[in-house]
C-alpha positions in Angstrom: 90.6 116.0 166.8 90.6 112.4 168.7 92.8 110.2 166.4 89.9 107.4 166.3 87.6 109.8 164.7 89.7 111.0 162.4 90.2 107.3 161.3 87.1 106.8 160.6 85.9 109.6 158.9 89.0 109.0 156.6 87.5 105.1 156.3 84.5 106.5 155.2 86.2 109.4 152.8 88.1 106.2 151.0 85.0 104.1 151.0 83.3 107.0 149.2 85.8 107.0 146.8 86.2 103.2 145.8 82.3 102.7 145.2 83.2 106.0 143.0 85.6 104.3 141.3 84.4 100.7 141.1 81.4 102.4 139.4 83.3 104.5 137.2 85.2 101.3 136.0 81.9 99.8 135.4 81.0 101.9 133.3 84.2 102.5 131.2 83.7 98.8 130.7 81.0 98.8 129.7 81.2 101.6 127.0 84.5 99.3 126.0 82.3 96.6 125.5 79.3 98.6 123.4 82.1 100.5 121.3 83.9 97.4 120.3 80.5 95.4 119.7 79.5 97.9 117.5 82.6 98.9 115.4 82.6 94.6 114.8 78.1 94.5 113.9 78.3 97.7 111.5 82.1 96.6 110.1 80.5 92.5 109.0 77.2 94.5 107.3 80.0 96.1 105.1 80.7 92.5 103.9 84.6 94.2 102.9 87.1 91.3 102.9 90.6 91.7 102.1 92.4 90.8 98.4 93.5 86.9 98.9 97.2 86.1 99.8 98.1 85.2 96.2 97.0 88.2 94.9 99.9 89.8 97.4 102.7 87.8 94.9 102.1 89.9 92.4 101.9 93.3 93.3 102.7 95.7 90.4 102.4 99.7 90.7 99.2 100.7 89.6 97.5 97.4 89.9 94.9 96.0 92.3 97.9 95.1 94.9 101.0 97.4 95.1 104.3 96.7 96.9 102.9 99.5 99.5 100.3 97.3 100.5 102.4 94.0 100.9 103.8 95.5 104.9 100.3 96.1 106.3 97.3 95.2 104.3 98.5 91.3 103.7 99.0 91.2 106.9 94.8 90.6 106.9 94.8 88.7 103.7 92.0 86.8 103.1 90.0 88.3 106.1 87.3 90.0 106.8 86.9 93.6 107.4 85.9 93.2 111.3 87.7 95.6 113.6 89.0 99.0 113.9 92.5 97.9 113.2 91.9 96.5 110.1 89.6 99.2 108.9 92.6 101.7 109.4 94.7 99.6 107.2 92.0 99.2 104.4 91.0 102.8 104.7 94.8 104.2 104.8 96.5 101.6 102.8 94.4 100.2 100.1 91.4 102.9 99.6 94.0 105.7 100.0 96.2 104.7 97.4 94.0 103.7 94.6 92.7 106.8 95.2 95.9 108.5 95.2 96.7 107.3 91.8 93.4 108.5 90.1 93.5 111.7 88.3 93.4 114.8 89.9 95.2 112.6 93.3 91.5 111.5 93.7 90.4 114.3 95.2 86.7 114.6 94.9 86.5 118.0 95.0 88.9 118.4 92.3 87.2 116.1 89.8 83.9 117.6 90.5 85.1 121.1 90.0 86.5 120.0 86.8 83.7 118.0 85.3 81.1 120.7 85.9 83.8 122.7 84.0 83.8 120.5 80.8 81.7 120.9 78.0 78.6 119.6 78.8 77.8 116.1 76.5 81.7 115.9 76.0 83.7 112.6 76.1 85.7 114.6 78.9 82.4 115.5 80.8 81.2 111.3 80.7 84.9 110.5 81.7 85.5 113.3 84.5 81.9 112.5 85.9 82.1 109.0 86.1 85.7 109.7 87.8 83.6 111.9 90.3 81.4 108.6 91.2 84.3 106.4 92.0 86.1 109.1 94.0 82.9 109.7 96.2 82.5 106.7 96.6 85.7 105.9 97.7 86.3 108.5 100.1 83.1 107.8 101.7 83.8 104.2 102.5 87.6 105.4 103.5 85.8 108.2 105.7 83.0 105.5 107.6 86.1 103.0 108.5 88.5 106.0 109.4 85.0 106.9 111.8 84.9 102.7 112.9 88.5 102.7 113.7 88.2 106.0 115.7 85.3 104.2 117.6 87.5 101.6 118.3 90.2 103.7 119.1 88.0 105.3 122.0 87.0 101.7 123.1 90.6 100.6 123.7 91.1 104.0 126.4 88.0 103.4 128.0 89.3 99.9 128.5 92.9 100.9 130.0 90.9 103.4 131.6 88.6 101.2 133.4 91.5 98.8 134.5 93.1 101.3 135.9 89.8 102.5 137.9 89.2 99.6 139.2 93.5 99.0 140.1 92.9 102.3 141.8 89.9 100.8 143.3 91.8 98.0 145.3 94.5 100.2 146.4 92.0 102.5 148.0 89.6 99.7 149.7 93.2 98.1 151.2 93.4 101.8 152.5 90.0 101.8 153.9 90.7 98.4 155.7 93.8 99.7 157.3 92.1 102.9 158.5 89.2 100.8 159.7 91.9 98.4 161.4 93.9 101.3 162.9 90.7 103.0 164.5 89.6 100.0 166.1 93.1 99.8 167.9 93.8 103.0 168.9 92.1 104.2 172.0 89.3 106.4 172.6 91.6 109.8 174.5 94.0 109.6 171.5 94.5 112.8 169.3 96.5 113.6 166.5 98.2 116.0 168.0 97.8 116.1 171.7 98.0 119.3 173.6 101.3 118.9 175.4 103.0 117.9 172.3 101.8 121.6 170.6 103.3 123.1 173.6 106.6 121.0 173.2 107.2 122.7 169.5 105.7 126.1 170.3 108.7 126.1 173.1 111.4 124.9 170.3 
């Protein structure tokens, strides 16, 4: 094959591949930019904002604020609930351990299971339900942010993923300008491997 086509058709191969690309970064973009809009629209309907700063100088086991929380969730005090990072925290660090310290760990399941077991009418049945409530309620708000932050989550890869389409993108097109640079300045006769030169290594 004459060295000038085969320049070209590679041109055109590494074209292909950068409008590929350039359009696959578009669109990782782009889902970047729908996943974080709409982790941030559904996270401000929640109207969730974290406990204030003060209430972080008095954390006491067992209270509203617990020493746990002082590392990550005061980080956001005072805020409100708006991205995926912060939903992670609230869901992990503040849901999860008020429900940790419920009876029965706050599992829902648990407390369910044992207030369909208590006498019906009881003091024990009215408590044990009631505990049910709060725990469903809590683990479903903890399971919709743990779902926002995963959102999010897949928003930050399709970003790093789309910078490194269109990164991959530019190195290609610099290729395709090269190719189309060489091919214009080699000469017509040129092969790649000319016949003479396959006989010179068939004879080694």
């Amino acid at each position: 094959m004459r060295r000038k086509v085969f320049d070209t058709l590679a041109s055109a191969g590494g074209a292909l591949i950068v409008v590929v690309l350039v359009v696959a970064g578009a669109l990782l973009m782009w889902g970047q930019s729908f996943a974080s809009s709409s982790v941030h629209d559904q996270l401000a309907k929640q109207d969730i904002v974290f406990p204030s700063a003060a209430a972080f100088a008095h954390a006491k086991p067992g209270s509203e604020i617990t020493p746990s929380m002082i590392p990550s969730v005061s980080q956001y005090a005072g805020q409100k609930l708006l991205t995926g990072a912060q939903a992670e925290v609230y869901a992990n660090d503040f849901i999860a351990v008020h429900l940790s310290e419920m009876p029965y760990h706050g599992v829902y399941a648990t407390i369910s299971s044992a207030a369909r077991a208590a006498t019906p009418g009881s003091p024990q049945a009215a408590k044990l339900s009631a505990l049910a409530t709060t725990s469903f309620q809590g683990t479903t708000l903890r399971g919709l942010l743990l779902e926002a932050y995963a959102f999010s989550v897949f928003g930050d890869i399709a970003l790093w993923a789309g910078v490194a389409a269109f990164a991959l993108a530019f190195l290609m097109a610099i290729s395709v300008a090269l190719g189309i640079w060489h091919a214009r300045r080699t000469d017509e006769d040129v092969e790649i491997l000319a016949p003479q030169d396959m006989r010179k290594q068939q004879a080694a």
